[in-house]
TILUMLO-776712 format. One record per residue: x, z, y of N, C-alpha, C, CB in turn. Coordinates in steps of 0.001 Angstrom, whole numbers, padded with zeros to 6 digits, always signed. Glycine has a CB too. Example, Ala and Ser with C-alpha at 12.3 -4.5 7.8 and 13.67 -1.06 7.14 Angstrom:
2
+013190+007800-005690+012300+007800-004500+013200+007800-003300+011308+009046-004473
+012850+007080-002250+013670+007140-001060+012900+007870+000030+014084+005725-000598
***
This chain:
171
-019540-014526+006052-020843-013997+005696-020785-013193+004401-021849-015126+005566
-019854-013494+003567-019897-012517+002228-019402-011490+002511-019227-012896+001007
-018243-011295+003410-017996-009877+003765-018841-009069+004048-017332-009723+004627
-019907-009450+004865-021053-008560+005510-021622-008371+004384-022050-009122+006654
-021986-009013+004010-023571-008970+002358-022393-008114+001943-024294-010925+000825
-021500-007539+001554-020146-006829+000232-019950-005752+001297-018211-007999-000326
-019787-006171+002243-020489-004644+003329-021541-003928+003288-020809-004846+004611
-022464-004667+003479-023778-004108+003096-024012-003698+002020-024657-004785+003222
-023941-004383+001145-024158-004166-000289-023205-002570-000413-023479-005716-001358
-022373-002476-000645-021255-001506-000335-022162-000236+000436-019924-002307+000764
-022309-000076+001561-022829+000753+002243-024536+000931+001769-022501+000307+003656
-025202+000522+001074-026547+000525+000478-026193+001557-000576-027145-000980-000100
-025230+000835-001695-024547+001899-002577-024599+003441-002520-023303+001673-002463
-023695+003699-001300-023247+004881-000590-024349+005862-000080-022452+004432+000554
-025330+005137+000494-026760+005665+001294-027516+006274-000046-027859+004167+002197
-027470+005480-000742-028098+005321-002167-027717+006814-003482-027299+003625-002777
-026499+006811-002604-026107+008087-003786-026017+009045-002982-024674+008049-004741
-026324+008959-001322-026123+010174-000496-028249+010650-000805-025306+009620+001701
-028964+009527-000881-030472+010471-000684-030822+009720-002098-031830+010130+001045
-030384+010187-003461-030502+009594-004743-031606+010792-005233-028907+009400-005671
-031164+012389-004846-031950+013650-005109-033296+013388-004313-031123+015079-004582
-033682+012682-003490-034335+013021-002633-035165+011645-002403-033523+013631-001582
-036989+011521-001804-037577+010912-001944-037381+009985-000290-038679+011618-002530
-036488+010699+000819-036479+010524+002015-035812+009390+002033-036045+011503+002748
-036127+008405+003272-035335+007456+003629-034020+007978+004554-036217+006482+004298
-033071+006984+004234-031711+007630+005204-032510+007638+006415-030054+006581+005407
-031488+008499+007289-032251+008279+008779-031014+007492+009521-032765+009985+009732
-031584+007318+010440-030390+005848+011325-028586+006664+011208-031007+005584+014006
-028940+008366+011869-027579+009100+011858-026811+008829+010391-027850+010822+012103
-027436+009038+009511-026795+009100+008092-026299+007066+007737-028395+009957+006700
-027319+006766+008480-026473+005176+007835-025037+004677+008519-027590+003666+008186
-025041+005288+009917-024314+005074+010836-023166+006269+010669-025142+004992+012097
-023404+007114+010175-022385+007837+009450-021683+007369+008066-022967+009024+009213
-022458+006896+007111-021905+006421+005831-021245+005112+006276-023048+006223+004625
-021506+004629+007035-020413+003344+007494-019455+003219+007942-020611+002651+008151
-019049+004723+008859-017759+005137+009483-017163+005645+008013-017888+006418+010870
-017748+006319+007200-017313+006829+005834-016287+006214+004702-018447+006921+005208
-017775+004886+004970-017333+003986+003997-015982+003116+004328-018479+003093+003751
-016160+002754+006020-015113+002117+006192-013625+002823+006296-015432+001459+007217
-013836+004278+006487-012026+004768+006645-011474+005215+004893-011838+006702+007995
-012719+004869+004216-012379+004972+002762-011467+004094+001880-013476+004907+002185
-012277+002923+002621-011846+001474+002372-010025+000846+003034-013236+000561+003253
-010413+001813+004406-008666+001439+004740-008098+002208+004020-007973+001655+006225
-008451+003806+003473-007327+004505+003175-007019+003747+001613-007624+006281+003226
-007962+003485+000936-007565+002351-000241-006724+001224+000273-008906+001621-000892
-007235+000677+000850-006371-000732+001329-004795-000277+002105-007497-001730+002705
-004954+000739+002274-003482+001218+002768-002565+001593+001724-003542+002446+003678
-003152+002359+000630-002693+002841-000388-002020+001857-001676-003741+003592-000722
-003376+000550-001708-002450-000311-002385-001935-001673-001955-002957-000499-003478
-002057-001896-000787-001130-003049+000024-000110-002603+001225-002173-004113+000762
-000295-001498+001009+000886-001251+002299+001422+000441+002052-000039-001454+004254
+001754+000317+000695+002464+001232+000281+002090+002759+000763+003695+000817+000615
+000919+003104+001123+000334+004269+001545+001207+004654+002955+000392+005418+000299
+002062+003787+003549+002504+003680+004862+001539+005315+005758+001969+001765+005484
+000658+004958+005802-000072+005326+007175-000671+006773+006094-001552+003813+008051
-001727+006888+005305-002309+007953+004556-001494+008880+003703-003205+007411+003772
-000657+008475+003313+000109+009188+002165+001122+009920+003203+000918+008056+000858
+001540+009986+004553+002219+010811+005224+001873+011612+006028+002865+010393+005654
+002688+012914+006197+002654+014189+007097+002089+012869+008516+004686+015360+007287
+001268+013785+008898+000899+013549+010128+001694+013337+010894+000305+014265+010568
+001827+012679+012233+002801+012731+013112+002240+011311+014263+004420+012587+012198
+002608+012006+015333+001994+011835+016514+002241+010248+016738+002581+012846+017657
+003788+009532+016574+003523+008465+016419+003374+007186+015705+003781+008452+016823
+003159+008194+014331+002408+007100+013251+000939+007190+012629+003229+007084+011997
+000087+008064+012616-000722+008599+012050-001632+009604+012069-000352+008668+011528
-001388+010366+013413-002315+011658+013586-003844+011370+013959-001704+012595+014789
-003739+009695+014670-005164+009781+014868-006234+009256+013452-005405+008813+016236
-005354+008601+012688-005991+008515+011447-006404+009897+010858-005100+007799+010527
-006102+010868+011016-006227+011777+010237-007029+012833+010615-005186+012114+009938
-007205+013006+012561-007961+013243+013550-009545+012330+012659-007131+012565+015215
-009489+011382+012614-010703+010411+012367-011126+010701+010627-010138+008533+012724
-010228+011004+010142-011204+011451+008492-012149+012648+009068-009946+012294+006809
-011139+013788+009483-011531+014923+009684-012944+014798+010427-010484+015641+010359
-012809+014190+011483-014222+014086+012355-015146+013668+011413-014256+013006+013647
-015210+012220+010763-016180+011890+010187-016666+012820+009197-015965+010805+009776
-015991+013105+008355-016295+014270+007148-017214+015295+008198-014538+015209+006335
-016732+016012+009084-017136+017238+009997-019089+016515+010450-015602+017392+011836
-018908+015183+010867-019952+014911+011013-020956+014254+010192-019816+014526+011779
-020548+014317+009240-021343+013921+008062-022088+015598+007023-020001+012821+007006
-020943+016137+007449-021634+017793+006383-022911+017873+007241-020459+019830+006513
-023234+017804+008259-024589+018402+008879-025553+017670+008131-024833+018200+010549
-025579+016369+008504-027316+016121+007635-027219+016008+006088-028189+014428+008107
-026096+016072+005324-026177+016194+004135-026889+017678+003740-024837+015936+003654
-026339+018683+005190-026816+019846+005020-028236+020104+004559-026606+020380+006065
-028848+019206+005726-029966+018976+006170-031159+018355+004829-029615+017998+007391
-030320+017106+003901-030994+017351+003192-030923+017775+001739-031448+016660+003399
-030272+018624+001175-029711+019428+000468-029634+020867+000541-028808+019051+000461
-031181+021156+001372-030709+022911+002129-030166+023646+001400-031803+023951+002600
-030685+023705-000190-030197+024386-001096-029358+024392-001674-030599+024490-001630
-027716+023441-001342-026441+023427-001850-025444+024095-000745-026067+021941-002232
-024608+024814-001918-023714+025594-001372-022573+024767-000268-023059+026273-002608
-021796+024985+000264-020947+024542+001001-019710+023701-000374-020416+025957+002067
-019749+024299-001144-018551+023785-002196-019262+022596-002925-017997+025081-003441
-021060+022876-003604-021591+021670-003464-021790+020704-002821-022158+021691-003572
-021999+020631-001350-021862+019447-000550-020738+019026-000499-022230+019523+000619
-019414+019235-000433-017946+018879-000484-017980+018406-002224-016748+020422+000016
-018340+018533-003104-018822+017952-004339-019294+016698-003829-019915+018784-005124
-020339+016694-003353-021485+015414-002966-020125+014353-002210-023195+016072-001433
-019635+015046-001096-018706+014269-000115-018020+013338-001350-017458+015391+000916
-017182+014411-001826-016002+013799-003036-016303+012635-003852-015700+014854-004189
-017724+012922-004697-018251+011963-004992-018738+010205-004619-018798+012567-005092
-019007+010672-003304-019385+009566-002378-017971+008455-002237-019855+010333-000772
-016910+010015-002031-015823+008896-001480-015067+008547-002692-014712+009460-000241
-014774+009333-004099-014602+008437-005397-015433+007032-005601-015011+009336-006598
-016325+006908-005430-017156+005710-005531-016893+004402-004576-018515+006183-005288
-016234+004796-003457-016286+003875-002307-015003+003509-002983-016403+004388-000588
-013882+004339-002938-012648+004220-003142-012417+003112-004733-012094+005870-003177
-013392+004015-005518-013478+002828-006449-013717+001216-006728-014079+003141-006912
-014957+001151-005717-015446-000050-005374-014055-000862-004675-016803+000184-004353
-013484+000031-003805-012856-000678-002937-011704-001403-003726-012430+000182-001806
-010709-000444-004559-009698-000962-005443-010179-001768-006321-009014-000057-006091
-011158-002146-006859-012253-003111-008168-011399-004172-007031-014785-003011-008369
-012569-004456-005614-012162-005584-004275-010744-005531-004688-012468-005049-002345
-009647-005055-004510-008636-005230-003563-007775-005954-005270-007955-003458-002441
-008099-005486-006132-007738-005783-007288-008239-007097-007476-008114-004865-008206
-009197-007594-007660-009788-008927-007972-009567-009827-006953-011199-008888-008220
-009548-010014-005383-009188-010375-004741-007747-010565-003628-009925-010172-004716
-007228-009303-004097-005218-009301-003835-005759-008811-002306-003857-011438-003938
-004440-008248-001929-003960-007813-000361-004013-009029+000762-002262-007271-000404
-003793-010418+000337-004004-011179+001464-005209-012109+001394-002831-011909+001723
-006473-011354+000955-007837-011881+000264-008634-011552+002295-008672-010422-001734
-009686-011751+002586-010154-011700+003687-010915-010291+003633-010915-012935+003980
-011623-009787+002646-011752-008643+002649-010614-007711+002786-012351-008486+001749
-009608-007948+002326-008160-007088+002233-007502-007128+004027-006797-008128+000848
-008141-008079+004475-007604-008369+005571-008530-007474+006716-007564-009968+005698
-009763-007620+006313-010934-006555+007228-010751-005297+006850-012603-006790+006979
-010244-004629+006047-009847-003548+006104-008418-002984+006421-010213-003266+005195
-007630-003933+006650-006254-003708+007213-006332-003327+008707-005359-005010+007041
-007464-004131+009121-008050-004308+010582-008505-002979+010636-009275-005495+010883
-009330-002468+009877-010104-000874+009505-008969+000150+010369-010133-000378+007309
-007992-000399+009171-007108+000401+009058-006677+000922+010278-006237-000083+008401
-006260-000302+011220-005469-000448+012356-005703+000555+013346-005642-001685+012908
-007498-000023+013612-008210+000866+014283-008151+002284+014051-009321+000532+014173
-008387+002953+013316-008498+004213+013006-007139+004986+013546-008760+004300+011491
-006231+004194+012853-004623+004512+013322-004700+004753+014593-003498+003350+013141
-005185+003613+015774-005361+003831+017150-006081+004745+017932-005705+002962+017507
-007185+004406+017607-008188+004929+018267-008296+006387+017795-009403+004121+018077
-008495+007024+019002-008030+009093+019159-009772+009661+018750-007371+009913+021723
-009299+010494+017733-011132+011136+017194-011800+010725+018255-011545+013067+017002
-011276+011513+019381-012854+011895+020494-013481+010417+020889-012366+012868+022411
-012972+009200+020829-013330+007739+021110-014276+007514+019596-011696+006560+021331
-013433+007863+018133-014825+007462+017324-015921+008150+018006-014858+007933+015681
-016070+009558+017871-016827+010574+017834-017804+009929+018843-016146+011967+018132
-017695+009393+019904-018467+008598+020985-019012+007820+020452-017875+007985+021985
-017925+006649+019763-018484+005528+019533-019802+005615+018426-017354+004661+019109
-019632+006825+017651-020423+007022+016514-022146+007416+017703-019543+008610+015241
-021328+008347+018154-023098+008496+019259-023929+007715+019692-023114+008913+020530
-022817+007295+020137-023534+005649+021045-024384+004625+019871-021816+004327+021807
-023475+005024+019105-024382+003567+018109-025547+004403+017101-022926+002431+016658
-025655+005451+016993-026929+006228+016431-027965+006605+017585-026446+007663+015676
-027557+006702+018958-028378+006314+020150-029297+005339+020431-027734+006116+020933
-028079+004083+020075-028481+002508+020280-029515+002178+019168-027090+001406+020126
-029532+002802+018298-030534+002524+017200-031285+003756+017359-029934+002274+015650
-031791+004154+018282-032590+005211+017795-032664+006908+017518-032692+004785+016924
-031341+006882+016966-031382+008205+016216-030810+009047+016829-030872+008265+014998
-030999+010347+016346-030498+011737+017157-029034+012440+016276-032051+013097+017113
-028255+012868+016688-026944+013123+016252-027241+015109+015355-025665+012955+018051
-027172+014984+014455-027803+016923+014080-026491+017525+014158-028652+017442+012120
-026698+018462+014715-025710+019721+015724-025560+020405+014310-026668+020968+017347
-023683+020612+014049-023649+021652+013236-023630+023365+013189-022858+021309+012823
-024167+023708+012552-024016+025425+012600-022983+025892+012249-024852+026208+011825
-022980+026818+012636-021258+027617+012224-020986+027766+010930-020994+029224+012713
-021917+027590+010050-021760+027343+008751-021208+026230+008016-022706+027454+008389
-022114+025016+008482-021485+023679+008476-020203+023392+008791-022067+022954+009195
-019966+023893+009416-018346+024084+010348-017293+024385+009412-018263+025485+011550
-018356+025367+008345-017150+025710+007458-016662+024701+006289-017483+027021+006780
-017234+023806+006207-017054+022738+005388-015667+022407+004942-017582+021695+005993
-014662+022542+004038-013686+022005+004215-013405+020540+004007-013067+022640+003684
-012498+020280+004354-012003+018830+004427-011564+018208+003107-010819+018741+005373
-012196+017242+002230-011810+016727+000936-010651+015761+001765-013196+015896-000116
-010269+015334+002424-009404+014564+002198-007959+015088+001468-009298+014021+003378
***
């Protein structure tokens, strides 16, 4: 149960500094986005300091790591739209600012965890699990799974413009 509340808590954070400018409540897409966010943030920390950056810190390659890297890319790609959305007035280099920010903070939080509690702590262990997944599972399966569960709650997925598109990738 503390994982979840340090989950939550964690992902409140994140929501918190994504609509901090703004008087709007997240909408279901953006919470369900900052959680895919938060969590491949959290493995790429937990990879970085318990397992020797194994999986993140290397050239891509088909059978160690491409779908991890398939899966930043997506999430980032699907997260620039409603940041777009509510930020009309930031440039493309500002929202990749905003991104960066978001994920310094997670990343921070996460090493504070992984530091105070060590690599074989149960949080250290739910994100190894993070980890795993991401490693496995091929973009186009998040990219679903992310639909389905902003569906299941409600919410509508915002279509990017060719602009949005241009977003580059902080990772």
């Amino acid at each position: 149960m503390k994982d979840i509340l340090k989950s939550l808590f964690l992902a409140c954070l994140i929501v918190g500094a994504l609509t901090s400018c703004t008087q709007q409540k997240p909408t279901v897409e953006e919470e369900v986005l900052i959680g895919a966010f938060t969590n491949i943030i959290t493995a790429e920390t937990y990879d970085k300091m318990c397992n020797s950056g194994e999986i993140v810190t290397k050239r891509p390659t088909k059978d160690l790591n491409i779908n991890w890297y398939g899966n930043q890319q997506t999430i980032v790609a699907l997260i620039a739209a409603p940041m777009r959305r509510r930020f009309p007035k930031d440039t493309p280099d500002k929202s990749l600012e905003r991104i960066l920010e978001i994920r310094g903070n997670i990343a921070s939080k996460s090493q504070s965890l992984l530091e105070d509690r060590g690599c074989d702590s149960p949080e250290a262990i739910r994100m190894g699990k993070i980890l795993d997944l991401y490693t496995k599972m091929p973009p186009w399966s998040l990219h679903s799974m992310i639909l389905e569960e902003v569906k299941k709650r409600g919410g509508v997925m915002t279509e990017l413009t060719e602009e949005e598109q241009k977003l580059p990738n902080p990772g």
